[in-house]
The first five atom37 places (N, CA, C, CB, O) and aatype in JSON, in Angstrom:
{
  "aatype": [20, 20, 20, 20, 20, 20, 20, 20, 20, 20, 20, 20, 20, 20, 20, 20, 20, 20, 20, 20, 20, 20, 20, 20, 20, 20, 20, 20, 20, 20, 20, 20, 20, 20, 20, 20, 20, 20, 20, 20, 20, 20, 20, 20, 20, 20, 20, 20, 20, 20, 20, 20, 20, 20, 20, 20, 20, 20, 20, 20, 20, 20, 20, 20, 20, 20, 20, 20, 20, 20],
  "atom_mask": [
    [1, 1, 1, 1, 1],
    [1, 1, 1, 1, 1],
    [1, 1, 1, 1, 1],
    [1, 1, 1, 1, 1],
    [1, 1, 1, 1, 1],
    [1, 1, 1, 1, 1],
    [1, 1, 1, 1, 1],
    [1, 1, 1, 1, 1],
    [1, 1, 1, 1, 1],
    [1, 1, 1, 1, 1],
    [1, 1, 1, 1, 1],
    [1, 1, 1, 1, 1],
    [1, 1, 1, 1, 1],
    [1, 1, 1, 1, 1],
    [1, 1, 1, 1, 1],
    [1, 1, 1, 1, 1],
    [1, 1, 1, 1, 1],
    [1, 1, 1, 1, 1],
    [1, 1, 1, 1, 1],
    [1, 1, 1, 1, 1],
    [1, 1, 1, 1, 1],
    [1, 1, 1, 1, 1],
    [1, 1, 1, 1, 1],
    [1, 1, 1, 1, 1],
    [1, 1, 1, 1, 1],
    [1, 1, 1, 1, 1],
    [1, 1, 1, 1, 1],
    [1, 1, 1, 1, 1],
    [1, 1, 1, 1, 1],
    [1, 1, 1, 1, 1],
    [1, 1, 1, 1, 1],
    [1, 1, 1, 1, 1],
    [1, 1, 1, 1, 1],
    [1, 1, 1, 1, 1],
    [1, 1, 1, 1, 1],
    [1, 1, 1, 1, 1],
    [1, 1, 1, 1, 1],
    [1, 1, 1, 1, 1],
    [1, 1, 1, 1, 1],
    [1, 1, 1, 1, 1],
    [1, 1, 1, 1, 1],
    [1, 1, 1, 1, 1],
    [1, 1, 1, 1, 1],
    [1, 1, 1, 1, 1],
    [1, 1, 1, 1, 1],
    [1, 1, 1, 1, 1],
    [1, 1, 1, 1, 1],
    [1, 1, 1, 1, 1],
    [1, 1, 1, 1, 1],
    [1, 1, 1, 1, 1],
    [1, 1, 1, 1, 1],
    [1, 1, 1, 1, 1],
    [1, 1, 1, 1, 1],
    [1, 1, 1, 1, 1],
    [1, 1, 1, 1, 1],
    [1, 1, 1, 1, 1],
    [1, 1, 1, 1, 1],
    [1, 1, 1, 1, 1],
    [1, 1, 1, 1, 1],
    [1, 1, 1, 1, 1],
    [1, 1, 1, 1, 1],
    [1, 1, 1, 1, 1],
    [1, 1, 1, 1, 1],
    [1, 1, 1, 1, 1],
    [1, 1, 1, 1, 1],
    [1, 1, 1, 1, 1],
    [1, 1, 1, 1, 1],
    [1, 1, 1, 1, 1],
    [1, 1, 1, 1, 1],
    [1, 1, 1, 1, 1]
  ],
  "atom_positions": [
    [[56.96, -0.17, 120.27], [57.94, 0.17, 119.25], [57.38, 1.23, 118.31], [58.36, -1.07, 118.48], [58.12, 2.19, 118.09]],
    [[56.48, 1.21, 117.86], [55.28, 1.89, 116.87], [55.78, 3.27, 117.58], [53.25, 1.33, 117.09], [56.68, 4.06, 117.31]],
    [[54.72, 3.19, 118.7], [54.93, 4.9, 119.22], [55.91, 4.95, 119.65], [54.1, 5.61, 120.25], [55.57, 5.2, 120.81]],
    [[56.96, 4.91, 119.68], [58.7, 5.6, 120.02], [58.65, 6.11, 118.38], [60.48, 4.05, 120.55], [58.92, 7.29, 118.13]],
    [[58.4, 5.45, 117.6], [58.82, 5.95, 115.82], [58.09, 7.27, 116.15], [57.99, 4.85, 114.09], [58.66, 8.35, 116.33]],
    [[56.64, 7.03, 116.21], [55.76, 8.28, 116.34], [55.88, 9.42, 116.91], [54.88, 8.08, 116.77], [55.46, 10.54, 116.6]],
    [[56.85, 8.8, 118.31], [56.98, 10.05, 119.2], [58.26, 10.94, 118.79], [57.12, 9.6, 120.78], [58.35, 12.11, 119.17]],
    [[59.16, 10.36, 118.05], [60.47, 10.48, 117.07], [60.33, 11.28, 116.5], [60.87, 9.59, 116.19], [60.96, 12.32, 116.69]],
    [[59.49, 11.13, 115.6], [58.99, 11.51, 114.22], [58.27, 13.36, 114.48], [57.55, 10.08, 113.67], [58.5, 14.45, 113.95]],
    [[57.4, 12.91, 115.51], [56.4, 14.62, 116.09], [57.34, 15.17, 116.53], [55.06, 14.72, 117.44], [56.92, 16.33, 116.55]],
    [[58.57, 15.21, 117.01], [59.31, 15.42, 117.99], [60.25, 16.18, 117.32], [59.73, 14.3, 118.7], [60.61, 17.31, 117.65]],
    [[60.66, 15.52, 116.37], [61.63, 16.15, 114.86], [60.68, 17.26, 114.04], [62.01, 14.62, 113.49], [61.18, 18.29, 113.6]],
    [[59.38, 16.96, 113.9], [58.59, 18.08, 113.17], [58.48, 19.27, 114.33], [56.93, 17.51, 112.6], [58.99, 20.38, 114.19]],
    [[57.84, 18.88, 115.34], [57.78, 20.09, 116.49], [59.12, 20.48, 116.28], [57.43, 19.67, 118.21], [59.03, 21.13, 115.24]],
    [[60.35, 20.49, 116.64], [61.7, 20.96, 116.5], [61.71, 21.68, 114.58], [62.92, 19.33, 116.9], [61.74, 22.9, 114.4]],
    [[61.7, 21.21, 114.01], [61.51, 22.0, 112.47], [60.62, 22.79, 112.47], [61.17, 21.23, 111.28], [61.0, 23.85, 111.97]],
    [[59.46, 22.83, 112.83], [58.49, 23.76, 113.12], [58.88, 25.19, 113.99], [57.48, 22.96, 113.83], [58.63, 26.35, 113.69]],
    [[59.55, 24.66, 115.12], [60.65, 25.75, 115.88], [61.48, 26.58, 115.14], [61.68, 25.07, 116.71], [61.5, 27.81, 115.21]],
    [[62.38, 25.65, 114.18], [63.58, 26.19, 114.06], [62.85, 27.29, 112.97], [64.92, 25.09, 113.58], [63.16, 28.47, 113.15]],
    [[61.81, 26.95, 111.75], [61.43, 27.44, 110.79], [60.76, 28.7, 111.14], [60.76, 26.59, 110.14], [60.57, 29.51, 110.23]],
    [[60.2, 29.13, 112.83], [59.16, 30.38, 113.44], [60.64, 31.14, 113.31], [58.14, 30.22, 115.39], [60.82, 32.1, 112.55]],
    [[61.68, 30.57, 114.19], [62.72, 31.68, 114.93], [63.7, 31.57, 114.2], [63.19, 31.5, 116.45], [64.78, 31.84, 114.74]],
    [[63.73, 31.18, 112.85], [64.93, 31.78, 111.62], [64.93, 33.33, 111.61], [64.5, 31.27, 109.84], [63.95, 34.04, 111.8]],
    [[66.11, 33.71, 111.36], [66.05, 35.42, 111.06], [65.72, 35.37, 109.62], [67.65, 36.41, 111.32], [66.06, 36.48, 109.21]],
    [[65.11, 34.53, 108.35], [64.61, 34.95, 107.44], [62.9, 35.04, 107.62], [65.16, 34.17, 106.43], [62.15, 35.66, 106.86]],
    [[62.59, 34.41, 108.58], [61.04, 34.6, 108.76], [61.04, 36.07, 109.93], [60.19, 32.85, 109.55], [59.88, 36.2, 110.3]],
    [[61.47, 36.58, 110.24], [61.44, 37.87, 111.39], [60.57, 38.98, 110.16], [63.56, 38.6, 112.09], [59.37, 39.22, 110.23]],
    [[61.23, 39.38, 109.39], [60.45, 40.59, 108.68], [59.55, 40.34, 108.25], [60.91, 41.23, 107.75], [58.97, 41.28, 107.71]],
    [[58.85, 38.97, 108.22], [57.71, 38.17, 107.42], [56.35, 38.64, 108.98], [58.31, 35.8, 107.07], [55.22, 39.14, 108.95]],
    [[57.07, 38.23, 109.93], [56.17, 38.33, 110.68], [56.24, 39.31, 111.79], [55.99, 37.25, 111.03], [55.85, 39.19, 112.95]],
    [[56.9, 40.48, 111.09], [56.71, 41.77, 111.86], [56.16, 42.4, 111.11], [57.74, 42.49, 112.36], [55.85, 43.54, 111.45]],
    [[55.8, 41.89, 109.7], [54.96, 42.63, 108.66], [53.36, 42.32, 109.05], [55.36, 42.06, 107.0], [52.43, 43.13, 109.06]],
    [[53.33, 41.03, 109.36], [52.25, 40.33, 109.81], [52.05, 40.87, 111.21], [52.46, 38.82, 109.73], [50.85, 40.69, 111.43]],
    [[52.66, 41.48, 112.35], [52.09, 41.8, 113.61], [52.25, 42.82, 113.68], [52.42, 41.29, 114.65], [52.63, 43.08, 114.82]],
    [[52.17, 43.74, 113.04], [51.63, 45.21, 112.29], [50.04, 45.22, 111.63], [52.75, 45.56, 110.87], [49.34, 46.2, 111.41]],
    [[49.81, 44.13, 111.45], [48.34, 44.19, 109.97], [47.65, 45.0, 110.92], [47.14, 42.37, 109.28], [47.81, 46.22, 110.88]],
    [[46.71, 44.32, 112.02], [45.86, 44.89, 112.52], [45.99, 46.41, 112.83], [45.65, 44.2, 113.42], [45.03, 47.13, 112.57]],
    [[47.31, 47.02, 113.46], [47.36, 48.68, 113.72], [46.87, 49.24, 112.57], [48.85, 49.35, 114.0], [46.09, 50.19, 112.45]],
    [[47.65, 48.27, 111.35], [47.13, 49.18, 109.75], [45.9, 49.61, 109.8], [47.08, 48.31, 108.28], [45.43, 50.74, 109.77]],
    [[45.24, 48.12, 109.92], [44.31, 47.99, 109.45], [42.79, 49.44, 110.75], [44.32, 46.01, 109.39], [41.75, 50.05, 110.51]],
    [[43.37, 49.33, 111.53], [42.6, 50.05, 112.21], [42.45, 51.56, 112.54], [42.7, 49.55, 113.04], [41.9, 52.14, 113.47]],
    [[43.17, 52.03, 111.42], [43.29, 53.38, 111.22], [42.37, 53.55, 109.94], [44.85, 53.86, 111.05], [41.82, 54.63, 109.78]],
    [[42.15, 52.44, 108.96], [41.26, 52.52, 108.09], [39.43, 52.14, 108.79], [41.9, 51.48, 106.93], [38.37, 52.66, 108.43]],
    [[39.58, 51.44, 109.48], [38.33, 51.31, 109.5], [38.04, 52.59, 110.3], [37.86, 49.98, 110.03], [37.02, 53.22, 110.05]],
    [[38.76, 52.94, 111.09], [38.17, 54.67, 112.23], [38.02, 55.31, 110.87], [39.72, 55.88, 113.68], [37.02, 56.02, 110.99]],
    [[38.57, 55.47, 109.38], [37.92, 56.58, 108.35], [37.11, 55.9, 108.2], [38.5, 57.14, 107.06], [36.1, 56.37, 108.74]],
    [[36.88, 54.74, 107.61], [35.42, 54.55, 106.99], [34.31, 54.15, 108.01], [35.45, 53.38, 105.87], [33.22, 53.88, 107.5]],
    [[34.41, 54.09, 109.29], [33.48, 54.09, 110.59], [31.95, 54.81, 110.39], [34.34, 54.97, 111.83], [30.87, 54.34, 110.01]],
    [[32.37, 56.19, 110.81], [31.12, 56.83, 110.8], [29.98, 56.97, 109.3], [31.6, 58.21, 111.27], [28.78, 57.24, 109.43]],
    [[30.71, 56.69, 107.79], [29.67, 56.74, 107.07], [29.31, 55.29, 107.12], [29.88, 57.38, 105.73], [28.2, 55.11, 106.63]],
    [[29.88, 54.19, 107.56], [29.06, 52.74, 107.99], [27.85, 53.15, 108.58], [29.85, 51.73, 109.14], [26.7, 52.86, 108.25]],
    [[28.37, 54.06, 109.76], [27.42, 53.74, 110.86], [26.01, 54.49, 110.66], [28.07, 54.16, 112.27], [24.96, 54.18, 111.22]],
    [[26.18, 55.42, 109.84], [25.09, 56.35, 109.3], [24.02, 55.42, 107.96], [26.07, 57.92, 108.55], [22.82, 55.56, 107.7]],
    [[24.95, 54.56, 107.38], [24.09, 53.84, 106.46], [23.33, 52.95, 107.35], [24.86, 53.06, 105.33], [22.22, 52.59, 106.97]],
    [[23.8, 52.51, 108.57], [22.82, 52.05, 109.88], [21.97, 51.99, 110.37], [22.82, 52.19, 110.55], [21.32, 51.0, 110.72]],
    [[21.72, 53.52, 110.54], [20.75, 53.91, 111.33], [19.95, 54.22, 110.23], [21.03, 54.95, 112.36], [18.78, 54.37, 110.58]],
    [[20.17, 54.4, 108.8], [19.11, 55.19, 107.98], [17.92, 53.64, 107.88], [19.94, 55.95, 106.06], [16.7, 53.62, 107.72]],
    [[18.76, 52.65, 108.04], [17.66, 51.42, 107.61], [16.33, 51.55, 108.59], [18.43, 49.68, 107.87], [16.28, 51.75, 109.8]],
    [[15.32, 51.38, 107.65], [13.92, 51.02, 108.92], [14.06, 50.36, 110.17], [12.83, 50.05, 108.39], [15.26, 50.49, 110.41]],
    [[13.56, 49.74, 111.07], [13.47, 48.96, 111.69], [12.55, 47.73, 111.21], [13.26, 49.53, 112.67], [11.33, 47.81, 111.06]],
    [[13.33, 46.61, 110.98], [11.98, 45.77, 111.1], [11.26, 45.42, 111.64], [11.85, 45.11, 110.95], [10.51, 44.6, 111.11]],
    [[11.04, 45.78, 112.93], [9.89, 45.73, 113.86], [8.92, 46.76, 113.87], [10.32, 45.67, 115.09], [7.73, 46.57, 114.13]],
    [[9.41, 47.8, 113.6], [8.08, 48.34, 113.3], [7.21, 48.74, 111.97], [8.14, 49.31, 113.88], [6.23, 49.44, 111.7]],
    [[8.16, 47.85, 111.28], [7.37, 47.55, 110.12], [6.21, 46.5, 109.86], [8.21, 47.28, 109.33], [5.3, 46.64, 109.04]],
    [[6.42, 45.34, 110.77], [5.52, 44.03, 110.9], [4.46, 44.97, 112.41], [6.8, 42.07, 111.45], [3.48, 44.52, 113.01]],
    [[4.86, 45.76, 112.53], [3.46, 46.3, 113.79], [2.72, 47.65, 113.75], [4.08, 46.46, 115.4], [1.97, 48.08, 114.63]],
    [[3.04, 48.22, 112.64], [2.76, 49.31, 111.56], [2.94, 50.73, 112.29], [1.16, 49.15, 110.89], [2.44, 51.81, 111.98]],
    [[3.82, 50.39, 113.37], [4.57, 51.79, 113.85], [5.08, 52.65, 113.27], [5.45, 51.71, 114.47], [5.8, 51.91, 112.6]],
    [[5.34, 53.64, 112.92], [5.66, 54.8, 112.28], [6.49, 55.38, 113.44], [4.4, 55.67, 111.75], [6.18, 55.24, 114.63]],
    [[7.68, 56.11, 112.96], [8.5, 56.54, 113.98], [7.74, 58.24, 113.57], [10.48, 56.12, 113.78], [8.09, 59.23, 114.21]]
  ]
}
C-alpha cells in the first residue's frame, strides 16, 4: 500500500517536472541558457593567447629543484 502512495506521488512530480521544462514560459529562459556557452566562447578565444603567454613565462619547477638553467 505504502509504495503505490510513493509510486503516485513520484509519478505526479515526474509529470510536474515535465509539464514545468515544456511550458512556453520557460522556452526563452532556456534558449537564453543554451546559447551561454557559444557566448561564452568567443570571449575566452580573446582572452586565450595573453593566458597562454603568462604560461609559458613561469619557470619550470623542475628545473629549479635540479639547478638547470634553460
Amino acid at each position: 500500500m505504502l509504495s503505490g502512495i510513493i509510486t503516485v506521488i513520484l509519478l505526479l512530480l515526474f509529470l510536474a517536472g515535465c509539464v514545468w521544462a515544456w511550458s512556453p514560459r520557460r522556452k526563452r529562459d532556456f534558449d537564453a541558457a543554451a546559447r551561454l556557452p557559444l557566448s561564452g566562447d568567443a570571449q575566452d578565444r580573446a582572452s586565450g593567447p595573453e593566458h597562454e603567454a603568462d604560461v609559458r613565462q613561469k619557470p619550470d619547477p623542475r628545473s629549479a629543484a635540479t639547478g638547470d638553467e634553460p
